[in-house]
N, C-alpha and C positions, 0 to 999 in steps of 0.2 A: 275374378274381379273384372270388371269390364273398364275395357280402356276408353277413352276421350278421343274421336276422329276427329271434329270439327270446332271451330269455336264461330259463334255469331258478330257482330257488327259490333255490338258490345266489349267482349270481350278483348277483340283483337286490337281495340282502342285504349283497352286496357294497358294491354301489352306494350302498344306502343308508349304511352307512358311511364312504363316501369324499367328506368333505365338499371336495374339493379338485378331484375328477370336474367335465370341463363334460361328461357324458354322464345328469349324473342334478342334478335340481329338486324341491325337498319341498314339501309343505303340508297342515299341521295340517288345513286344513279348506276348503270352495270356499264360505267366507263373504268378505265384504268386498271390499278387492281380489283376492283370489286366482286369480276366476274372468278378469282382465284382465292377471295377470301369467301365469299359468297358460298364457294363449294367445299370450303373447309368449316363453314356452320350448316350446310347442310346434314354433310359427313358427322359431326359433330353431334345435331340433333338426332339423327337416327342412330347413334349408341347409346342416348341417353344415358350416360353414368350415373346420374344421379338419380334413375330409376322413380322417374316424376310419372311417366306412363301416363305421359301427352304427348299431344304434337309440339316440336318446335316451329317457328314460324320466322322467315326470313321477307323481313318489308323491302320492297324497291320502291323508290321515292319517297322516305321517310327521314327526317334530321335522324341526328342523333338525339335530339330533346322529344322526337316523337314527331313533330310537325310535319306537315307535308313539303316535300319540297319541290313540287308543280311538276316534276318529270312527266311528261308524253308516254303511258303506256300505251305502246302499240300490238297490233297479232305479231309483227317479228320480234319482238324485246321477252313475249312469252312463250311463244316456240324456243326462243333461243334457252330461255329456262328451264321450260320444258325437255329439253335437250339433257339438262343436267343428268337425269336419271339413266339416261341409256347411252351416253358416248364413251362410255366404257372406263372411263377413269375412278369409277367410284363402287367399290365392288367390297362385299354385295350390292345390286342395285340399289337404291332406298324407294320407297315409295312413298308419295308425295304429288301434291295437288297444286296446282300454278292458275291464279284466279286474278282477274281484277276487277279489285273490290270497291266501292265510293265509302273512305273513313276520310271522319272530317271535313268532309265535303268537297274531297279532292282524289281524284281516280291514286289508287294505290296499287301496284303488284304484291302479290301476296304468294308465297313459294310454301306450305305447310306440310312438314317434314314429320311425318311416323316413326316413332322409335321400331329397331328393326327384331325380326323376331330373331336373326339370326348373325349379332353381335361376334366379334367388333368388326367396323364398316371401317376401308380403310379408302382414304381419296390420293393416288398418286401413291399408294404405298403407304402412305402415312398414316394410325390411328389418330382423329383429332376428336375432341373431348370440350364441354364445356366445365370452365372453373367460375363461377358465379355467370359475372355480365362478357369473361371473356372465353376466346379462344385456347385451347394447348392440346401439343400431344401428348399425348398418352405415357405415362410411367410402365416398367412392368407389373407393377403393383396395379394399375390399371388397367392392363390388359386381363390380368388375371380373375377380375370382376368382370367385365366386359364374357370371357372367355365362359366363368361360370352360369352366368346369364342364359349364353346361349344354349349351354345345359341342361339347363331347366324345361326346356321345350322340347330335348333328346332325351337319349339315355342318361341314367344317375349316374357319376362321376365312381361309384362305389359297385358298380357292376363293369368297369372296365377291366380288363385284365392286365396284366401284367407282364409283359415278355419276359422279364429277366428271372422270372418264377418258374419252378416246375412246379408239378405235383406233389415231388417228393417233398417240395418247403410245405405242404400241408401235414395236420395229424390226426392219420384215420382213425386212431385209438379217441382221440377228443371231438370228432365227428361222429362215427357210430355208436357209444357209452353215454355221451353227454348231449349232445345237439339232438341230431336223431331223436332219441328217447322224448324228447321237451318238444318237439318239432310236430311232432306226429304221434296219432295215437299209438297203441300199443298192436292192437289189431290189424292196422293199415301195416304197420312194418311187419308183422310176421307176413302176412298175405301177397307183399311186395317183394318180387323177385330182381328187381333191376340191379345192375352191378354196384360196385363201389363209383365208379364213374359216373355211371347216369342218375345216380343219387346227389353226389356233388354239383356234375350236371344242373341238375331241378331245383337245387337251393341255392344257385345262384356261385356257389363256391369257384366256380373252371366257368369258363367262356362257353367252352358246350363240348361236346362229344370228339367233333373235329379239331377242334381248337382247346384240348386240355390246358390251357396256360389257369393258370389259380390268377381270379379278379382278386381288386380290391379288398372288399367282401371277403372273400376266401382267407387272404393273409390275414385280415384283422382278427376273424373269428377263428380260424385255425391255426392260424401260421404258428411255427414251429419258434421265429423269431421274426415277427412282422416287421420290425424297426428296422431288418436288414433292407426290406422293400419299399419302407416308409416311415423314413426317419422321423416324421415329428408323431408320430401315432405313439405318447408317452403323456404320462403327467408330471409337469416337475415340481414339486413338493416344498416350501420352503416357510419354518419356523421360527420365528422372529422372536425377540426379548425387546419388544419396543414399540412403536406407532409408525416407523420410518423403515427406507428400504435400507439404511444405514446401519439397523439394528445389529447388535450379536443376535448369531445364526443359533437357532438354538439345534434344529433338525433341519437335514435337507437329505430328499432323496428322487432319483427318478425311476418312477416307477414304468416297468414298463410290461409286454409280454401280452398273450392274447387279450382279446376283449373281457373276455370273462376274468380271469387272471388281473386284470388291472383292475375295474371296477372292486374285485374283492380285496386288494391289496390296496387300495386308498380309501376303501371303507375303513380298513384295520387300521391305517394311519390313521385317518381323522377320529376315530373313535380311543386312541392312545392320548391325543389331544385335547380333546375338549374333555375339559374339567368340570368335575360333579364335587355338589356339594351337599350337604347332609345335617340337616336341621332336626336335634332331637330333642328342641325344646319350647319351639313356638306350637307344636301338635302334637297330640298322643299319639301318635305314632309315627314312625321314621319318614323324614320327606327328602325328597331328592332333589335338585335342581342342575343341569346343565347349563352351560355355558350357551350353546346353540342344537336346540333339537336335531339328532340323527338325521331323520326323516328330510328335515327341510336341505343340509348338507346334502345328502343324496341327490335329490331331485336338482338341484343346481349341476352338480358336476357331473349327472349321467346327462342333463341335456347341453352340457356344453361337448360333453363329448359324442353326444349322438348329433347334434349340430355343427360341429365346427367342420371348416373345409379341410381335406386333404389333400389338395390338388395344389399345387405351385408355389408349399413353404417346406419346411422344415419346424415350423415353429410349433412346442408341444401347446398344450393344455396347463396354464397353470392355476396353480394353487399360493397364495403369500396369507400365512396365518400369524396375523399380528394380535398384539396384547388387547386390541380394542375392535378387532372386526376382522374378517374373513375378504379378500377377495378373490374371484376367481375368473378369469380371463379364457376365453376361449375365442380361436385364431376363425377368420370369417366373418363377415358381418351379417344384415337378415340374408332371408332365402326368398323366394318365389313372391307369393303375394305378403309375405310379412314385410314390412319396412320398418324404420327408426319410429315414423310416427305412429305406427298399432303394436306397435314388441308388445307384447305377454299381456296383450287385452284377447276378453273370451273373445271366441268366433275367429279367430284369425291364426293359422297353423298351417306350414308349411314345411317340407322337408328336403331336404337337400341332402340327405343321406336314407332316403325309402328304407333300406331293403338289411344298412346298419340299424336303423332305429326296428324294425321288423326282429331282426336275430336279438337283438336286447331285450325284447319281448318274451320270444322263444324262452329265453335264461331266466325270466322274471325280474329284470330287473327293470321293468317298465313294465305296469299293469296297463295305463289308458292314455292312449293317445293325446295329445294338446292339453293335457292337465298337468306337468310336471310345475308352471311355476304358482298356477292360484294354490298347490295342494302346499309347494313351501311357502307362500305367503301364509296362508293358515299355520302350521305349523307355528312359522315363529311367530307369528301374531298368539297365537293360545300359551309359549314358552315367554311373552314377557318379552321378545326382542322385538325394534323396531322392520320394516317392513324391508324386504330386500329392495337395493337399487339400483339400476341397471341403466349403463350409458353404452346405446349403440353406435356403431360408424360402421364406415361401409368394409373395413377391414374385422373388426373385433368388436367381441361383447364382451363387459366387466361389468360384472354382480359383485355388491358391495354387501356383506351382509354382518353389519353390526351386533356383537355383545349384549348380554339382558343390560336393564340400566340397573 
């Protein structure tokens, strides 16, 4: 996706009057506090939280209604702005452009702040963050998007290792019988000499040769008991006698255990659950109907679980199966170039877990990449149910997936 460097004469005129914008920060003048708020909406635009993947833009001599307010931009008033970027209080640098512009027909200072590729920017220490048209610092809940971000342009979260892991918390017996075998052809393994190590090694399981420590990856798909290294890596299961979270409980479980091991163990659940029904008399021959096609259930909960973050919760995967729809939540909000406003339109796929969604592949339980949700949409669309719906935020996604009528 290409980002937005610049805005024209137009645009910035925009900005100035859209007092509702967190993309744009005014000030009459860089007296008083200005020059310390000023660099707290610097700081601010280049985290970008709200992942707009534009520049913010900070006005010198602008009301607050937008107006000009005749300040004297002079070459010291934009050096001293210019300063902003490198007097060492605002780190990572941010990069950022110090102009002065004619809007409105009145000289403006114009400070255009880049979201930073490597989030969170802290000024004085502090992560500051825009909440609509204002200023705040940072939650840890918002660092931790912040944190993931900067991820996204490093290493995947799901190839870090582990310290607290040996090797031994892996299982070679579920490594070389079952991965291996699906991993690689049959020929390539006999022909390959490498140890058990530099096998783990090359699929991502261990950090590397030197560094045996079992990554992410490794526990999820191996681990002997992942959830000791990563506690919300579970699904928690819960069946309801009602429409409300109030309902009697009718089943609840947490499922947990390798990747593979889990996907088959809440297929079994969900498949105990959804109820068939059996029509021997509208057709000559026996008809079936389901509550919610298998198919479409799969493909929601293996990509909430090949999507969701691992990094900085605890919280599992769940599942609430009520009397009138399904919904399933899964912790993290989009990833990379996916946001709220393109979720699960074609063309737009991204992964926040590579090398998870990869080993889920390996197992079959993911045939094609960026198709899991049009293939449930079909699904229940051909079963008679209405179309799954999905409400993103920057934390979680919840798929609502309603009952045939």
């Amino acid at each position: 996706m290409t980002l937005k460097m610049t805005y024209n004469d137009a645009e910035l005129e925009a900005l100035l009057d859209d007092s509702e914008s967190d993309l744009a920060e005014r000030k009459e003048s860089w007296d008083g506090d200005a020059p310390e708020k000023g660099r707290q909406a610097v700081c601010a635009f280049a985290n970008d939280l709200p992942d707009h993947r534009k520049p913010g833009v900070l006005f010198i001599g602008a009301k607050n209604d937008g107006s000009p307010s005749g300040l004297s931009v002079t070459d010291e008033l934009l050096r001293t702005l210019a300063d902003i970027k490198t007097d060492g209080n605002t780190l990572s640098p941010p990069t950022l452009t110090v102009e002065k512009r004619k809007l409105k027909n009145k000289d403006i200072a114009v400070v255009t702040v880049q979201p930073s590729d490597t989030p969170p920017v802290r000024y004085k220490g502090r992560i500051w963050i825009r909440t609509g048209p204002r200023r705040a610092i940072a939650s840890a809940q918002d660092e931790r998007i912040l944190n993931e971000k900067r991820r996204f342009r490093d290493i995947p979260f799901d190839i870090h290792p582990i310290p607290s892991a040996s090797a031994k918390d892996l299982n070679k017996m579920l490594f070389e019988q079952e991965y291996l075998p699906n991993a690689f052809a049959r020929d390539v393994l006999e022909a390959n000499d490498r140890s058990y190590e530099q096998r783990l090694a090359s699929c991502g399981m261990i950090a590397s040769l030197d560094e045996p420590v079992p990554t992410v990856l490794g526990l999820l798909v191996l681990g002997n008991r992942p959830q000791d290294f990563i506690p919300g890596a579970f699904i928690q299961f819960l069946r309801l006698d009602g429409t409300e979270l109030s309902a009697p409980v009718i089943d609840e479980d947490a499922i947990d255990g390798s990747i593979g091991q889990l996907l088959r163990r809440i297929d079994e659940k969900m498949e105990s659950h959804n109820r068939v029904s059996v029509d021997l008399v509208a057709a000559q021959t026996e008809k079936r109907d389901v509550d919610y096609p298998m198919p479409a259930l799969q493909q929601i909960v293996r990509n909430a679980v090949m999507h969701r973050t691992y990094e900085g919760t605890n919280s599992p995967v769940r599942i609430y199966w009520f009397n009138d729809r399904i919904e399933v939540i899964s912790p993290g909000g989009p990833f990379g170039e996916v946001t709220a406003q393109n979720f699960g339109k074609p063309g737009f796929t991204d992964y926040r877990n590579p090398n998870i969604a990869d080993a889920m592949r390996v197992y079959g339980f993911v045939q094609r990449f960026g198709v899991g949700i049009a293939t449930a949409q079909k699904e229940l669309r051909d079963n008679g149910n209405p179309l799954a719906e999905f409400t993103v935020t920057p934390t979680a996604v919840l798929c609502t997936m309603r009952r045939t009528l």
